[in-house]
C-alpha positions as a printed NumPy array, in Angstrom:
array([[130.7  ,  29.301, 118.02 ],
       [133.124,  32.177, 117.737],
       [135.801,  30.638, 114.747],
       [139.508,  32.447, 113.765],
       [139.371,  32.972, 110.113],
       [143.08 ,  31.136, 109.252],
       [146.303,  32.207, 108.381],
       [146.566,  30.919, 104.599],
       [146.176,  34.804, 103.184],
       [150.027,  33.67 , 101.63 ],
       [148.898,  31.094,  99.802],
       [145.469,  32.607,  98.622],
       [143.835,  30.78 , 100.977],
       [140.137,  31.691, 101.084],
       [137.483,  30.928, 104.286],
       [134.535,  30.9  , 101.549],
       [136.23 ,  26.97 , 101.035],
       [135.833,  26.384, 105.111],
       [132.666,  24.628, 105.975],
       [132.172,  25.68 , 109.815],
       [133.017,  29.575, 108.64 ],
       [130.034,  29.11 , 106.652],
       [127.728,  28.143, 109.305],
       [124.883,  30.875, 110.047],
       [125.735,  29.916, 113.822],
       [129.211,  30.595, 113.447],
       [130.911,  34.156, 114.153],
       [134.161,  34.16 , 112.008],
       [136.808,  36.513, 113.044],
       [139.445,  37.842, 110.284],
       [142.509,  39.486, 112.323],
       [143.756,  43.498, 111.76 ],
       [147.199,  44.766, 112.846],
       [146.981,  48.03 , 115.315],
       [146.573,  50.272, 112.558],
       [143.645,  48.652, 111.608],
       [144.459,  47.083, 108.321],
       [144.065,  43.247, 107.263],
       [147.173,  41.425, 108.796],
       [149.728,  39.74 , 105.86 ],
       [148.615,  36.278, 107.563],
       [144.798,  36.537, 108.015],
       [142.359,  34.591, 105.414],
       [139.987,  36.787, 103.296],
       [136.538,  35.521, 102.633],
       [132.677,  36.404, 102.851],
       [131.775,  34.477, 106.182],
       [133.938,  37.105, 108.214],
       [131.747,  38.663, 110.629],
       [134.264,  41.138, 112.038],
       [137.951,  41.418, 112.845],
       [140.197,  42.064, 115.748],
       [143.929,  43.153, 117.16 ],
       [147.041,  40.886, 116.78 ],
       [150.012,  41.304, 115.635],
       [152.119,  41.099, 112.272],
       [155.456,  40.373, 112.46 ],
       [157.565,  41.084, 109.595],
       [155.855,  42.999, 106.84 ],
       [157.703,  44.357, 103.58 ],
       [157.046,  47.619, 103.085],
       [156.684,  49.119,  99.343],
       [160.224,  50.133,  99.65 ],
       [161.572,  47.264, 100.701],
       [162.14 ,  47.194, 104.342],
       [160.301,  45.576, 106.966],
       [158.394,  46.076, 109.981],
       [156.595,  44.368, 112.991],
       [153.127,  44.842, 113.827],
       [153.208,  44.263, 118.026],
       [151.75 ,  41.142, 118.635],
       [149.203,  40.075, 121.511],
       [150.13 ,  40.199, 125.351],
       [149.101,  36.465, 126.978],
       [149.607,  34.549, 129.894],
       [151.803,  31.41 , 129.075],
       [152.428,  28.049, 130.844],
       [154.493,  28.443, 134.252],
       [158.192,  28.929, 134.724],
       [160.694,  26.656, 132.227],
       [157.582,  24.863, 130.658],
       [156.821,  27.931, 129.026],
       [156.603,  28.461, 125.415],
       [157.683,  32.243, 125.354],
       [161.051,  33.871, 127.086],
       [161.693,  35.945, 124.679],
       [159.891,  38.808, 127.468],
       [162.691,  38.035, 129.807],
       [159.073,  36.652, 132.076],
       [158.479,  32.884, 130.696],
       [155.609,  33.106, 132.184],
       [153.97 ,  35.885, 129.502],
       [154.294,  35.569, 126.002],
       [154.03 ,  38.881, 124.773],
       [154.228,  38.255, 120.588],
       [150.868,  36.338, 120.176],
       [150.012,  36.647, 116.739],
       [147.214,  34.638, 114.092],
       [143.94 ,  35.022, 113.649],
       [143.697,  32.77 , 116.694],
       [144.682,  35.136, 119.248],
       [142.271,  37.987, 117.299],
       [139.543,  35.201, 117.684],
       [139.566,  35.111, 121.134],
       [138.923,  38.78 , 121.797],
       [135.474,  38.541, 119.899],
       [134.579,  35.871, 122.378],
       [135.23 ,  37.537, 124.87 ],
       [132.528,  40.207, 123.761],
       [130.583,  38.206, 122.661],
       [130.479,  36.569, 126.784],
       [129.787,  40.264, 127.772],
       [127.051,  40.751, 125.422],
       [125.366,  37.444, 126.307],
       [125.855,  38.598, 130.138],
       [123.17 ,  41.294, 129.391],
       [121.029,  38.95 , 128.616],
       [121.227,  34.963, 128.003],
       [118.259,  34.413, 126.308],
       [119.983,  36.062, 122.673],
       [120.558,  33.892, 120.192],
       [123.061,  33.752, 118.038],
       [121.341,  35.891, 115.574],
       [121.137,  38.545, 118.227],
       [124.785,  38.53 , 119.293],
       [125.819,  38.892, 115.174],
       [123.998,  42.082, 114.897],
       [124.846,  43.239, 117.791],
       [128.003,  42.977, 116.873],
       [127.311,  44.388, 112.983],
       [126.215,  47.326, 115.272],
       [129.138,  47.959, 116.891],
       [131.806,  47.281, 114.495],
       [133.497,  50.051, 112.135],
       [135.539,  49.475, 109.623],
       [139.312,  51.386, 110.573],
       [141.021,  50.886, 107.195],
       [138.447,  53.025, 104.893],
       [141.696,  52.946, 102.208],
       [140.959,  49.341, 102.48 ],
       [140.256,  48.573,  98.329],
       [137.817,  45.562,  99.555],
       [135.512,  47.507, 101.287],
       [132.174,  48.096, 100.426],
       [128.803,  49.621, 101.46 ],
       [126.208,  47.053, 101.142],
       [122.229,  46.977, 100.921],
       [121.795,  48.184, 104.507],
       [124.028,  51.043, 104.45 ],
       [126.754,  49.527, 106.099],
       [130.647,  48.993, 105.421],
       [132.042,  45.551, 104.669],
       [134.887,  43.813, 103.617],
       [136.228,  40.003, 102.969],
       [139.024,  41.146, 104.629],
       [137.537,  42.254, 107.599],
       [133.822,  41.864, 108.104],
       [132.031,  44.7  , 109.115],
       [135.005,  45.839, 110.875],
       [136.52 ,  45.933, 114.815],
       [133.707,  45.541, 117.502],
       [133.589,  48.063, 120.752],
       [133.133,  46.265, 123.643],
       [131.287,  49.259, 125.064],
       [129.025,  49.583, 122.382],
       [128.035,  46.217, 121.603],
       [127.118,  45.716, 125.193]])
């Protein structure tokens, strides 16, 4: 079970409190804006495997002003049932944001890893995603080296996956 993280990091939410994110089965995903840090929205905690893209919209900046973190690029539902015009195409919403559209990215690696070879278990898939991952936000004050060596955060796991690599 691949699991979004939550969007509660505004009112100190914490996944360590979130009984499925604690799961050893589970893969908990924590969500990063494009420059790699820890979206305003996305819920710290110790059960985050790894992190991945979405958007931010409206941060404060330290001097005040604000900016927008692009969000996510998805299909939407058809014509005027559509949830999303603001693209001028209702039919693609193109500012996606949350640790649920993040969440859906590590799936979808998670699919091509177990396409190499079905017979990994969970167990397998999690370190090979450990593997791949690197943390992008080294100014990051959460993260840490652990026992093995490697860099981790509650903020974002062991970092954003490649594809390529984990594969």
């Amino acid at each position: 079970m691949v699991r979004s993280a939550g969007n509660e990091r505004a009112t100190l939410g914490n996944i360590n409190d979130d009984g499925y994110a604690k799961d050893l089965r589970v893969i908990t995903v924590g969500a990063v804006r494009n420059s790699g840090r820890a979206t305003s929205y996305s819920t710290p905690g110790a059960p985050i495997l790894v992190a991945a893209f979405s958007g931010d919209p409206g941060v404060e900046l330290p001097d005040g002003s604000f900016t927008n973190y692009p969000g996510l690029t998805t299909t939407d539902r058809l014509g005027g049932l559509g949830y999303n015009s603001a693209t001028g195409d209702p039919d693609y919403a193109g500012e996606f944001t949350g640790t649920s559209g993040a969440c859906p990215l590590v799936a979808g690696v998670c699919a091509l890893i177990l396409s190499t070879n079905p017979e990994m278990t969970v167990r397998d898939v999690q370190q090979a995603l450990v593997l791949a991952s690197r943390q992008i936000d080294l100014a990051d004050p959460e993260v840490r080296t652990n026992g093995a060596g490697f860099l981790v955060s509650h903020n974002t796991g062991y970092g954003v996956p490649d594809a390529g690599l984990a594969v």
